[in-house]
NUVOLUM-398254 format. One record per residue: residue in one letter; x, y, z of N, C-alpha, C in turn. Coordinates in steps of 0.05 Angstrom, whole numbers, plus 5000, padded with zeros to 4 digits. Atoms other than C-alpha are relative to their C-alpha. Layout:
// NUVOLUM-398254
AXYZXYZXYZ;...
// end
This chain:
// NUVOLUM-398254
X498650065024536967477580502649865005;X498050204988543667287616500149755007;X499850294992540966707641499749864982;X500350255016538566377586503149944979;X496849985007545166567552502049775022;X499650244985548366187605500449714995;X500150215005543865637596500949874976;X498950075030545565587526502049914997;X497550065009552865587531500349715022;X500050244980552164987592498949754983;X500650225011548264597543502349944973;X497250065024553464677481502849875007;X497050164999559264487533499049744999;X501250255004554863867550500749794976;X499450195025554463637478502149964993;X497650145013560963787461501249775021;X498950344984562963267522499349784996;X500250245008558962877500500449854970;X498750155028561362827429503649945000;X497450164999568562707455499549845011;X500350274997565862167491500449764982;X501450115027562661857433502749964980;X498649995018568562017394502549795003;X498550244997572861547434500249714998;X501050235002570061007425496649855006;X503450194996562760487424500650195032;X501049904974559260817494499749715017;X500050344987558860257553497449975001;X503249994998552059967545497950015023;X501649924970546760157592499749795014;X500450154990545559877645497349935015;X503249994988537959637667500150055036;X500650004976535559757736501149745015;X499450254984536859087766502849955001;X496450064996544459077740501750245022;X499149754983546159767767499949975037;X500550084965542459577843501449825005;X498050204985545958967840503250065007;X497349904995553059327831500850205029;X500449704970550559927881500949925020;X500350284976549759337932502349885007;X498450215002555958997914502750215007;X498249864988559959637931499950165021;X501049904976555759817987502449745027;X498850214984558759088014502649975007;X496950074996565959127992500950255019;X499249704982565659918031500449875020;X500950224970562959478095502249884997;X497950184996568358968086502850105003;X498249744998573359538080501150025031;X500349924972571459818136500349835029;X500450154978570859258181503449835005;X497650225011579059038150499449764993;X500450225007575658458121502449934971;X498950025042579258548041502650355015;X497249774999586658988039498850204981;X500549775014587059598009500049984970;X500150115032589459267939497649934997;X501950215004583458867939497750194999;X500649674999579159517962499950064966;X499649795026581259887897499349864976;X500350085019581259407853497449874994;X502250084994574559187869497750204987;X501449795000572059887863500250144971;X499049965025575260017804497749844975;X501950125016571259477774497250064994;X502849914996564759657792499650244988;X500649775018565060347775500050084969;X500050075024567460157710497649834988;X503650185012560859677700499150255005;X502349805003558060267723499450224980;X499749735024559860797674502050275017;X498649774987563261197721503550035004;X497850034996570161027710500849794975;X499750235028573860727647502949915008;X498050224992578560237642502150155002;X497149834992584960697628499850265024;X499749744979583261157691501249805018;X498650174984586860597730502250045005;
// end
């Protein structure tokens, strides 16, 4: 009985996060398979380039920043 209690209250926080989402504003529109792999890819490359000191640290962040933001994982005012 606890657990599903639990479950219950995990799914109610859920919604409500996801109705302050919602509440802030239009959601970022999805993104299909092919856009997403191509971003995955594109920050798999700038890590590598990173890593190798190809791109500064500015360049780094701001790069990543982008991406994650196409991705959904990061919105523009978390900058």
């Amino acid at each position: 009985m606890a657990k599903r209690a639990r479950e219950q209250a995990r799914q109610q926080k859920r919604e409500a996060k996801q109705e302050r989402i919602e509440a802030r504003g239009e959601p970022a529109p999805k993104l299909d398979a092919d856009d997403e792999t191509g971003l995955l890819e594109e920050f798999a490359r700038l890590n590598d380039a990173f890593a190798a000191d190809r791109v500064s640290q500015s360049h780094f962040d701001e790069e990543k920043h982008r991406i994650l933001v196409a991705l959904g994982i990061e919105s523009d005012e978390d900058s």
